[in-house]
N, C-alpha and C positions, 0 to 999 in steps of 0.2 A: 247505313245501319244506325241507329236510335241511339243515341248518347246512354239510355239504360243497357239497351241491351249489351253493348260493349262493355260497361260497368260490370256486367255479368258475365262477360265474357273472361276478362280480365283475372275476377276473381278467381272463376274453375279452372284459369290454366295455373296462380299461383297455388292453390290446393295440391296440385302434382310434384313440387318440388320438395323437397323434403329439407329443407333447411327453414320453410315458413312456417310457424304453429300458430296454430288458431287464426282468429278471425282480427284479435289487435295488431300481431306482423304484416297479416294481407294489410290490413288499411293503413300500416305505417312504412312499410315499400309502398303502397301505390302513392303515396300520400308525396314523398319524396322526388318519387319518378315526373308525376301528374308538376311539383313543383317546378320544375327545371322544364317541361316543355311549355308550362303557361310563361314563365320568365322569358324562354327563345322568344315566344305569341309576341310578348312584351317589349322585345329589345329591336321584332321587325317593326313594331309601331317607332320606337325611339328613332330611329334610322330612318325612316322616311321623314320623321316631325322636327325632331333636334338634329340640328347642323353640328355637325362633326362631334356624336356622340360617340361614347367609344366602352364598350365591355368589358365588364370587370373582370370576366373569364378568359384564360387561354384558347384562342380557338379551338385547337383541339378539343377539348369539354363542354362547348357550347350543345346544347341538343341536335338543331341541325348537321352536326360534324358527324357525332358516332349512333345515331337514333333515329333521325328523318327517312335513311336511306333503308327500304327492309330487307333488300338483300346486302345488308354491311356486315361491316364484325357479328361475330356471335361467337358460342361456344365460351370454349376455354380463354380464349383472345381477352373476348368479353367481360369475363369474372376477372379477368388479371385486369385490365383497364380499368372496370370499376373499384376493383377492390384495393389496386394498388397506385393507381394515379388520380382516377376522379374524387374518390373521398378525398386521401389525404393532401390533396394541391388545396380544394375547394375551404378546410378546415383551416389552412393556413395562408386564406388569402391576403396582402398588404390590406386592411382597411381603407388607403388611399386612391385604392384600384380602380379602372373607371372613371364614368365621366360624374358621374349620378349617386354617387353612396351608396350605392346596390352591393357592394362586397361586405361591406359590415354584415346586411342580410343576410347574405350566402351563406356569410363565415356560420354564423348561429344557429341556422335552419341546419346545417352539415354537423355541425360538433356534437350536437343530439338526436340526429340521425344514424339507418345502420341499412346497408345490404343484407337482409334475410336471406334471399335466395341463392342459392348456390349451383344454379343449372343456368349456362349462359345463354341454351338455345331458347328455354323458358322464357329468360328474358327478354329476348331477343323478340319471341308473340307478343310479351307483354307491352316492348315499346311499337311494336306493328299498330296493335290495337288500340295505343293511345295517342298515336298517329293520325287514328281516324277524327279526331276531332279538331276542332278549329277554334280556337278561344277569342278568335278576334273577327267571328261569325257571332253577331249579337242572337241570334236563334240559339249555336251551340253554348252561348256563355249564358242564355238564360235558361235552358233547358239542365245543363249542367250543375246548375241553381239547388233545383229541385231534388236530381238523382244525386249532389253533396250531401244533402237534407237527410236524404232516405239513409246513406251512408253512413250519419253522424247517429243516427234513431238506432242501425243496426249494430253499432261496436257499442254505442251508451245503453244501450238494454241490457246489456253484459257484464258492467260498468262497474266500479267499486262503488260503495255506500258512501252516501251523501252527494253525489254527481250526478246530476239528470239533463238531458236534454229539455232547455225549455222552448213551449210549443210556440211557433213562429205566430199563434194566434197573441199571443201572451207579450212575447217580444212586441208587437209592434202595435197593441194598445197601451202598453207604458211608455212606451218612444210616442206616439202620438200623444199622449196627454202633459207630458213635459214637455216637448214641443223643443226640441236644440234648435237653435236658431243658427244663419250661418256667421262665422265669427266664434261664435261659443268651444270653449275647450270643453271635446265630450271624452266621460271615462268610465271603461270598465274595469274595474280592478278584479276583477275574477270571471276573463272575458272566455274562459273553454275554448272554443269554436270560434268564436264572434257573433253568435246571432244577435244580439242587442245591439253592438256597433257594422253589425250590414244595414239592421233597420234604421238605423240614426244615420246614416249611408245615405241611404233613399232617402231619408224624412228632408233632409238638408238637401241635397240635390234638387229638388224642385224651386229652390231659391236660386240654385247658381245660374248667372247669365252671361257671363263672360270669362276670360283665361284668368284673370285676377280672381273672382269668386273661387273657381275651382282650386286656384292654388292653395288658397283661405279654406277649402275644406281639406285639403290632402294635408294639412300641419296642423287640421283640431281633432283627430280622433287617434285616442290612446288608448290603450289596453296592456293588463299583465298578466299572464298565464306563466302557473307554476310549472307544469307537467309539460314536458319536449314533444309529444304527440299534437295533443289540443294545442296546442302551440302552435306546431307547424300547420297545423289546417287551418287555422285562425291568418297566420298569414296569407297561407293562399286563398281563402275565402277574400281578404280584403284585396289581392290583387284581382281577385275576380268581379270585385265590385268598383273596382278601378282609384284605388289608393295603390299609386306606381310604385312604390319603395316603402314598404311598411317598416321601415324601423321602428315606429314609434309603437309597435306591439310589442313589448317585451318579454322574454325569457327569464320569469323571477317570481319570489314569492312577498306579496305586498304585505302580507304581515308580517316578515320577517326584518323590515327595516324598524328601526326604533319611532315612535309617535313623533317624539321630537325636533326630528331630522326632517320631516315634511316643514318647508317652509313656505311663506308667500309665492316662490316661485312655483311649487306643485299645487297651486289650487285650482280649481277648474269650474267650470260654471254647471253641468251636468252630468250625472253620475245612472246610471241603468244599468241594475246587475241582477243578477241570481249567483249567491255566492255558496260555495259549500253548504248545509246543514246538515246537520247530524253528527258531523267529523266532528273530530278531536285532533287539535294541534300537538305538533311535537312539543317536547319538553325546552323549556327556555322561551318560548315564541311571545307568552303572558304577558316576559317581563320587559318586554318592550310598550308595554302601556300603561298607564298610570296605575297605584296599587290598588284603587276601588275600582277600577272596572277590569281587574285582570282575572280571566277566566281563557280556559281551552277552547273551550266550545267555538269553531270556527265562524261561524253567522254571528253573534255577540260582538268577536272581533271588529269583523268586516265592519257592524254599524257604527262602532264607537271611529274605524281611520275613517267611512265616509265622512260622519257628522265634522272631525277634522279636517279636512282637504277641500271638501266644499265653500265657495268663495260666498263672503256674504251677499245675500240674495241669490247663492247657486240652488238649484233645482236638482232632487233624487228622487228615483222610484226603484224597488228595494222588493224582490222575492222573500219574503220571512215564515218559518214555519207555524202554527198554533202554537209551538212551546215557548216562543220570547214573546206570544203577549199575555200569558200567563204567568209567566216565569218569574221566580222569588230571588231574593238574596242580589247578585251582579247584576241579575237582569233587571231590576228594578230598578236601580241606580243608572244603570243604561237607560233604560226609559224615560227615570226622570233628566236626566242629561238631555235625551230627545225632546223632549217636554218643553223644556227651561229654554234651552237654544237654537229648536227649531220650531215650526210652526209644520204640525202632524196636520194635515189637514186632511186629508183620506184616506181611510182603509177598504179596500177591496176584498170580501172574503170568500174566497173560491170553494167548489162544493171539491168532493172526495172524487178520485181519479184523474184528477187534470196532469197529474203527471206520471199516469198508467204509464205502461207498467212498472216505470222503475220504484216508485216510492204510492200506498198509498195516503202519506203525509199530507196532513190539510192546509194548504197555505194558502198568503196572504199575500195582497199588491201593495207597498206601503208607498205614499207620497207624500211629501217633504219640501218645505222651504227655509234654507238658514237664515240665520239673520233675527226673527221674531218669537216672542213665543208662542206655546201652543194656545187657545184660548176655546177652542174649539175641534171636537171631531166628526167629520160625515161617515159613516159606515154604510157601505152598498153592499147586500147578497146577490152576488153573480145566484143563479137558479139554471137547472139542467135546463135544456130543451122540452119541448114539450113531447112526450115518448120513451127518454133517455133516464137511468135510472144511473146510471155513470158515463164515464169514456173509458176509450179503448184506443189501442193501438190504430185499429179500423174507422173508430167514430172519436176524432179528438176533437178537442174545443174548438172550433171555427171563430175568425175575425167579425163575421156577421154579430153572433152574439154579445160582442159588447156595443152594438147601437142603442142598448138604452143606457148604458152609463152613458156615452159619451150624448147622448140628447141631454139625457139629465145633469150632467157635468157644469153647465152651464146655468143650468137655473133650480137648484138644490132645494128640494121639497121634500118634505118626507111622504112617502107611502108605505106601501108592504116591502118592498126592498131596500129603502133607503131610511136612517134616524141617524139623528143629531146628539151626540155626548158632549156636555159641558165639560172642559177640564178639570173643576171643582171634584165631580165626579169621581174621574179617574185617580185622583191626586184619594182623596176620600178611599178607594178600595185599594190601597197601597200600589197605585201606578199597574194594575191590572188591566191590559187593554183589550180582554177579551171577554168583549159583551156580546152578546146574545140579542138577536133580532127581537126586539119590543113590540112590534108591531104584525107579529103572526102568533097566533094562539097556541098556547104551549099544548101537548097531548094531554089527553084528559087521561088522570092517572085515578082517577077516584079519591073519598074521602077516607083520609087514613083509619077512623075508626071503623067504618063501612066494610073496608077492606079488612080491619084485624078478625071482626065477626064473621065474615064469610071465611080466613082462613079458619078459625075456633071451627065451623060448622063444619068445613068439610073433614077435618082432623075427628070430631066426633063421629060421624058419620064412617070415616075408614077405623075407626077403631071399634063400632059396633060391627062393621063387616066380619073384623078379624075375629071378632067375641061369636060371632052365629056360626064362621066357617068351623071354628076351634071346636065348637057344640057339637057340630054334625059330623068332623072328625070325631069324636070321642065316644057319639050315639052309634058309630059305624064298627069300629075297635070294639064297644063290649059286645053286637050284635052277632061280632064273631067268636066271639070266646065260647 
């Protein structure tokens, strides 16, 4: 059977139990379940490759024990096992457990995890059918890829405000054009899922050529994910793109630490995110950053820890909405900060829909290098397809279409999609970064005074209408008296 179709399968058996609501519990029991049999996948590879590795799980709890087997425990059995031994052992593992640091893991992914369902036979299809796949079958681990994808599109369409799924087209032209090198500390600080660090995944792997490389990429990709869900699928997306033990994804919220407290030790060479917009931080969250640039507005935050944590000469490319390169008062100051200590060198302006359906928000690709200032900005208009009037769920931006940034990338001209802003400029329109393609003809609106006389004429014109009909009313009225 098709890694989708089980995917669907899976779902309409949890739909019958009555203890999972809606569509964020199915994905967060499967999310859990799916964890713990990729981990078994995991721990046969450990066991053939490491010499006398050893699991940080009591056998009893391992997947293979109570899960592999489909005529095992079920029922009621089942619901007391999980609910009374696997959670609470799993949450309260020794962190020393193991051979591998894998309990730390466990412990995390378990403490904000929950058994929804409350029907053991239920679950009991449930781990039949996730049985059927193989994680250490490179077909099932790359097909599984794709229907994670469609997974992450169908609970973030539903999603709270400011949260979007960003399009793996998008991911992996800003990973390509900052280019993580292997060696490089890469970080997401508002990593959801992980698509930006699966793409930084790949981009690096094609450097690795021996066991030392690989070990060198499995200790540079970090990530922090606030919410316990995006969390746990960020983890398991990174075991599936084979970071063996993701610790280094963490369970936390990065603007909640004080600016200060980032030291030399947290800096890191490359940063590719899409962080919140729109939101508003809780109360208190401000005051952990300096008093000119404290504001709620969660995207404002995020730019002011990047531009902080970035190592001089680190590399950032930065999802931003229309309203921070407009935006007056903090954001302006944020800007100029950008300005001053970084060197802005591109802005990507994407057209409307790229992030159908959850937000029609116009955003921006922003890339960045610390260390210099700004002296200069390229501005590129991404442009629909030829046909395409937006995107859609059905028709989303394809990776194809950024082959002429990344042709032009390299040798910066201006045409119809591409001009040049002097910083003088920007600095002149109070740090305003949202300029307008120069080089396509604005619509012809006509000449103002042109236009006041044509409105004058038609206004006379409906005002004799109203004077003839009001006559022939009143010629009619006395015709019948």
């Amino acid at each position: 059977m098709a890694v989708g179709t089980t995917i669907k399968t899976i779902q309409d058996i949890m739909r019958k139990d009555a203890g999972v609501d809606g569509d964020a519990q199915r994905i967060s029991q499967l999310s859990w379940m799916l964890f713990l049999k990729i981990f078994d996948d995991k721990e046969m590879e450990y066991e053939l490759f490491q010499k006398g590795y050893r699991s940080p799980m009591p056998d009893r709890l391992r997947w293979r024990s109570w899960a592999a087997d489909p005529e095992g425990i079920t029922g009621e059995a089942l619901m007391k096992f999980i609910d009374d031994d696997l959670f609470p052992t799993l949450r309260d593992l020794s962190p020393d457990a193991g051979s591998n640091g894998s309990a730390i893991l466990l412990r995390r992914v378990f403490e904000d995890s929950y058994n929804y369902m409350k029907n053991g036979t239920l679950i009991r299809q449930v781990a039949n059918k996730i049985n059927e796949i193989d994680f250490n079958k490179t077909e099932d681990r790359h097909l599984f890829g794709e229907i994670y994808e469609k997974i992450l599109k169908d609970l973030q369409s539903a999603g709270n405000a400011g949260e979007y799924y960003t399009p793996r087209a998008v991911t992996q032209f800003m990973v390509d054009q900052v280019d993580p090198k292997l060696g490089e500390q890469v970080l997401d600080p508002a990593c959801g899922t992980g698509g930006f660090l699966a793409c930084a995944i790949e981009h690096i792997r094609r450097s690795v050529k021996t066991v030392d490389d690989e070990v060198l990429l499995q200790k540079s990709i970090h990530g922090v994910e606030k919410k316990p869900m995006p969390h746990l699928l960020c983890v398991t997306n990174m075991m599936l793109h084979g970071i063996d033990v993701p610790i280094q994804i963490k369970h936390d919220n990065t603007l909640a630490r004080p600016l200060k407290d980032y030291t030399v030790r947290d800096r890191v060479d490359v940063i590719v995110t899409n962080p919140p917009f729109g939101g508003v931080e809780e109360d208190g969250i401000e005051t952990n950053f300096p008093a000119s640039y404290q504001t709620r507005e969660t995207a404002d935050l995020f730019l002011v820890l990047i531009m902080h944590i970035l190592k001089d000469g680190g590399r950032a490319a930065i999802v931003l909405p229309d309203g921070t390169l407009f935006g007056e008062g903090v954001k302006s100051r944020i800007k100029e900060k950008l300005l001053t200590e970084c060197n802005l060198h591109t802005i990507i302006r994407l057209p409307n829909g790229v992030f159908a359906p959850y937000t029609s928000i116009k955003t921006n690709l922003l890339f960045f290098e610390k260390g210099k200032p700004t002296k200069e900005i390229w501005y590129y208009e991404h442009t629909y397809p030829e046909g395409y009037k937006s995107y859609s769920k059905t028709k989303p931006i394809r990776i194809e279409e950024f082959d002429a940034e990344k042709a032009w990338w390299t040798n910066r001209i201006e045409n119809e999609h591409a001009w040049r802003v002097p910083v003088e400029q920007v600095i002149e329109n109070g740090f305003n970064l949202d300029i307008k393609n120069p080089n396509v003809a604005p619509e012809e609106n006509g000449d103002p005074v042109e236009i006041l006389r044509e409105y004058e004429r038609i206004q006379a014109e409906a005002a004799a209408t109203r004077e003839a009909l009001k006559r022939e009313l009143m010629a009619s009225l006395s015709v019948g008296k």
